[in-house]
N, C-alpha and C positions, 0 to 999 in steps of 0.2 A: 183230773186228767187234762192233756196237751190237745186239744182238739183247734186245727186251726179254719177248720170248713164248718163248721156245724149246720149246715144248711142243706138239707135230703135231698137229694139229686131226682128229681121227676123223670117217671118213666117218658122217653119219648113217644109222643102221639097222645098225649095229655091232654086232656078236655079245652086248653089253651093253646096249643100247638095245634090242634085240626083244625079250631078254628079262625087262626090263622092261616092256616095252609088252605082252606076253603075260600078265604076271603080274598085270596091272590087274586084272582081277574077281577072281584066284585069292585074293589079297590081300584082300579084303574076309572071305574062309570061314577067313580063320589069324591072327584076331585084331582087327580093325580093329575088329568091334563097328558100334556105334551110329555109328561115323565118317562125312564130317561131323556134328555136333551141330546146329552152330550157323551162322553164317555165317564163314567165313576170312578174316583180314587180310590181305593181301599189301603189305607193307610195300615202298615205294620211298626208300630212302635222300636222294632229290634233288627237285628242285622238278618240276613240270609241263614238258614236254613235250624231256628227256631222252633219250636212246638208253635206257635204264635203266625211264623210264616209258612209252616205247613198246611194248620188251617186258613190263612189267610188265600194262599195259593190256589189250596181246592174249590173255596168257595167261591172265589173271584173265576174260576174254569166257567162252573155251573152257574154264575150268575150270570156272567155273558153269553151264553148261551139262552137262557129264559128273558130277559130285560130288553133285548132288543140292541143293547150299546154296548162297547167292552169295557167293562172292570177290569181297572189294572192294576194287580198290586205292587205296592212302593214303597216299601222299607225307607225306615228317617229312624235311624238307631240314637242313641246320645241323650245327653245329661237326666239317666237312668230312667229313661222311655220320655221325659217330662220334656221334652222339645217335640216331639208327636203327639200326645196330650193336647200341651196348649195349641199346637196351630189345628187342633180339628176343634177345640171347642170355639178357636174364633173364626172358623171357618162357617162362610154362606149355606144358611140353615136349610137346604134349596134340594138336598138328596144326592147331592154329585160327590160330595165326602164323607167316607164313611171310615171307620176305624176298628182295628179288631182288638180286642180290649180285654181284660184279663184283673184280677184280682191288686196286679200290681197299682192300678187305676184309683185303689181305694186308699192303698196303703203310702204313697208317696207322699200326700200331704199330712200324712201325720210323721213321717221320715224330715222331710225339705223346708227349710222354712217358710218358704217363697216357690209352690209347686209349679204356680200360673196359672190354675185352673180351680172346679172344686166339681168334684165328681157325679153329685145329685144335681146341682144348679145349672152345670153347663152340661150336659149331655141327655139324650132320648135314648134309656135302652131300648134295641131293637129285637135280640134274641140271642139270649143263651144256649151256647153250642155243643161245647162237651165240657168233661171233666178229668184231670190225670195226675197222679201222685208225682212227687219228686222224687228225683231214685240218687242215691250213694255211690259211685262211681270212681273207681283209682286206677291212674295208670297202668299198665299189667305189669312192668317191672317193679311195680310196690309188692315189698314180701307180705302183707296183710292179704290173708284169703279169707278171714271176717270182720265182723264189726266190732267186736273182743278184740285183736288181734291189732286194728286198726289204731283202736282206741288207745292201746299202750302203745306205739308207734307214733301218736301224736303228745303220749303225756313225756317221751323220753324226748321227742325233737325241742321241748320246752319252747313250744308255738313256733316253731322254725318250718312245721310243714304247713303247705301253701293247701288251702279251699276254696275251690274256685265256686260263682255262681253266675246267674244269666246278667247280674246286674244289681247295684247298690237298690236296696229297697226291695227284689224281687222275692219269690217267694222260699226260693233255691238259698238267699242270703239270711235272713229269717227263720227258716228250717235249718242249716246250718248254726248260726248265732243260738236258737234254742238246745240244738242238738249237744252243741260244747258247753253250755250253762250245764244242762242238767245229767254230764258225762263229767264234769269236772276237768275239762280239757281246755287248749286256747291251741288255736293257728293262725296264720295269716290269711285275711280273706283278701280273693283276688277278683275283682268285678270286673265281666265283659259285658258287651257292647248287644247282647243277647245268648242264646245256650247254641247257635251253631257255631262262631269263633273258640266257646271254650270246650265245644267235642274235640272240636279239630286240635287245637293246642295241648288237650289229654292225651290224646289219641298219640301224639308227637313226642310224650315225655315230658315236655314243658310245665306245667302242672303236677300236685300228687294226685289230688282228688277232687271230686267236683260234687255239688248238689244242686240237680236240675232235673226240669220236667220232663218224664220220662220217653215221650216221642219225639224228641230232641236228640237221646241217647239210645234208641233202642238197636237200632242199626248197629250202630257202631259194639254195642254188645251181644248183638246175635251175629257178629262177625269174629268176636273174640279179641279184640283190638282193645277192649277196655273193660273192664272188670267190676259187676252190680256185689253191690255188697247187702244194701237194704231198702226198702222201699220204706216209702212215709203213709200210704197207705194205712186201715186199719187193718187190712188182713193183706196176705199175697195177694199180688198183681195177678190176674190170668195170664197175660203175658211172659210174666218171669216167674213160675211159678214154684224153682228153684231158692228163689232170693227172698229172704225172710225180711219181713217187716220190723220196724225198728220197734214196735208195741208190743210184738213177741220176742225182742233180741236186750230183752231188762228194761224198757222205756214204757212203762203202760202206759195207754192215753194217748200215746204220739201218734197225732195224724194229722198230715197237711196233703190239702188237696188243691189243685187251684181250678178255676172255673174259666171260660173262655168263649169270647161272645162278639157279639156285630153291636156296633153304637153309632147313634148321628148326634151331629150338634144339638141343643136346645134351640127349638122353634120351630122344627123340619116339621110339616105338615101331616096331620093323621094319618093321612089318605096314604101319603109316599113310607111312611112309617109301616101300616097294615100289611101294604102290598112286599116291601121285604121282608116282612118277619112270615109271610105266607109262600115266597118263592125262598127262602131261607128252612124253613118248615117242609116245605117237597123236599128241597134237595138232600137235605140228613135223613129223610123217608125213603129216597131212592138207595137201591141196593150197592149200585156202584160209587157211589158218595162216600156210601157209611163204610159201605168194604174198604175203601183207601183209609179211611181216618181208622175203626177201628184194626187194619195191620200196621198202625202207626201207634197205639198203644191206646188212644183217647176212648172215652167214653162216650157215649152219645145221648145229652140229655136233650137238647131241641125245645126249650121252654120260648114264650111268646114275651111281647115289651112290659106286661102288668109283674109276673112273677118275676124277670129279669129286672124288671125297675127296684123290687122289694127288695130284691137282694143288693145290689148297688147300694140302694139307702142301708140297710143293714148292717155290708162290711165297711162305706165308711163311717158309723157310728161305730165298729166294733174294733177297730185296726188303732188308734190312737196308744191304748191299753196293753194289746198284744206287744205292739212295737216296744215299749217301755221294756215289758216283760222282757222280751228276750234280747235286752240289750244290745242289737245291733245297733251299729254306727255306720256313718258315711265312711268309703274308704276312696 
């Protein structure tokens, strides 16, 4: 079986999460000092209006609100997230830069020859946020109304129809690249600059089809402007609970899921570390936090820097292999 997350998604409020979210003030009396200074970057890897800059968004509301300083988030899209990467892991290990970070974090250096970074070495996970399927997405003037349908529509364009995803390496291109391996198909992939340029360019005709995380697109298909065909999910989305997943539509096994989370440099100090992943931990607690993320489609798992560190370590030991597998390439 096609499993590209194999890692259980922890209930939030996890024996790790409280007590993180308990240690939020304690954290300030064991070191933190003067912490915030200044105002915090919150780096988004991708362009405007992403799954990645949604949460990026929310969180940086509620963190300037609790921190005393404003979080501001700041999109730095380009050469497939790996120019936001490397300038936050050579960034001053000090708590003023922070980065919202995502499964693609693992997988690049097994993609890139030359990523800039390395993902266990140069980074503190801080805390893991949510979690969200990639969804199947076509134009609405494509005559395919399923993934059958689809599928002989891409074997008769003999690769001439376009697949768009968030970005060379991401997990949108990946699940794609596996999807036409084991469909016996080929299209053209079309790599943007994150998933809110290629809704908008769906949305527009410009594209056929897209594979992207699904609160990226959910909008724009509970408007009817662009058309879900499957989730990558193991089972239906609650969200889409019309739109059958590709493990039920002839693909057993398929399921990709990505993960999505806050990261500081390596070196940032315990202290300033505990205290985010505990004002980080309130805010996914709080009713009005989660209500925004979860009518955006995410999951809310809220894990702390121990369990978030394992996983980092995990996928990139696990992504080298995957990559191979499913034959994508730089486009």
């Amino acid at each position: 079986p096609l499993v590209l997350s194999g890692h259980a998604a922890p209930a939030q409020g996890d024996s790790e999460g409280q007590g993180a979210s308990q240690g939020a003030s304690q954290a300030t009396d064991q070191g933190t000092g003067h912490w915030p200074a200044r105002p915090i970057r919150l780096i988004i890897p991708v362009a405007p209006g992403g799954s990645l800059d949604i949460l990026g968004r929310v969180l940086a509301k509620r963190l300037t609100a609790t921190l005393g300083q404003p979080v501001v988030a700041e999109n730095m899209a380009g050469g497939g997230s790996n120019i936001a990467f490397e300038h936050v892991a050579h960034a001053r290990p000090d708590g003023h830069t922070l980065l919202v970070g995502s499964d693609v974090l693992a997988i690049n250096p097994a993609l890139y020859p030359r990523a800039g970074y390395d993902p266990v070495r140069d980074f503190a996970p801080v805390a893991e946020a949510v979690r969200a399927p990639q969804v199947l997405v076509v134009r609405d003037g494509l005559e395919a109304r399923d993934i059958g349908a689809f599928l002989s529509l891409a074997r008769e364009a003999g690769g001439n129809l376009s697949m768009a995803s968030q970005g060379n390496g991401s997990l949108g291109h990946l699940a794609g690249a596996l999807l036409a391996q084991r469909a016996g198909v080929a299209w053209t992939h079309v790599p943007y600059r994150g998933g809110g340029p290629a809704v908008i360019d769906l949305t527009g005709g410009h594209i056929d089809a897209l594979m992207v995380t699904l609160p990226a697109a959910i909008e724009q298909i509970r408007a009817g402007r662009i058309r879900a065909l499957a989730v990558t999910s193991a089972g239906r989305d609650p969200n889409l609970p019309g739109v059958p997943s590709l493990a039920e539509s002839g693909f057993p096994g398929f399921e990709v899921v990505t993960w999505q989370g806050i990261l500081a440099p390596a070196g940032t100090p315990a202290p300033i570390l505990r205290r985010l992943a505990g004002e980080i931990a309130a805010g996914l607690a709080d009713p009005e936090v989660s209500g925004q993320l979860r009518a955006q489609a995410f999951e809310i798992t809220g894990t702390g820097p121990d369990r978030f560190r394992a996983l980092v370590t995990a996928e990139a030991r696990r992504w080298p292999e995957v990559v191979r597998a499913s034959g994508a390439r730089l486009e």
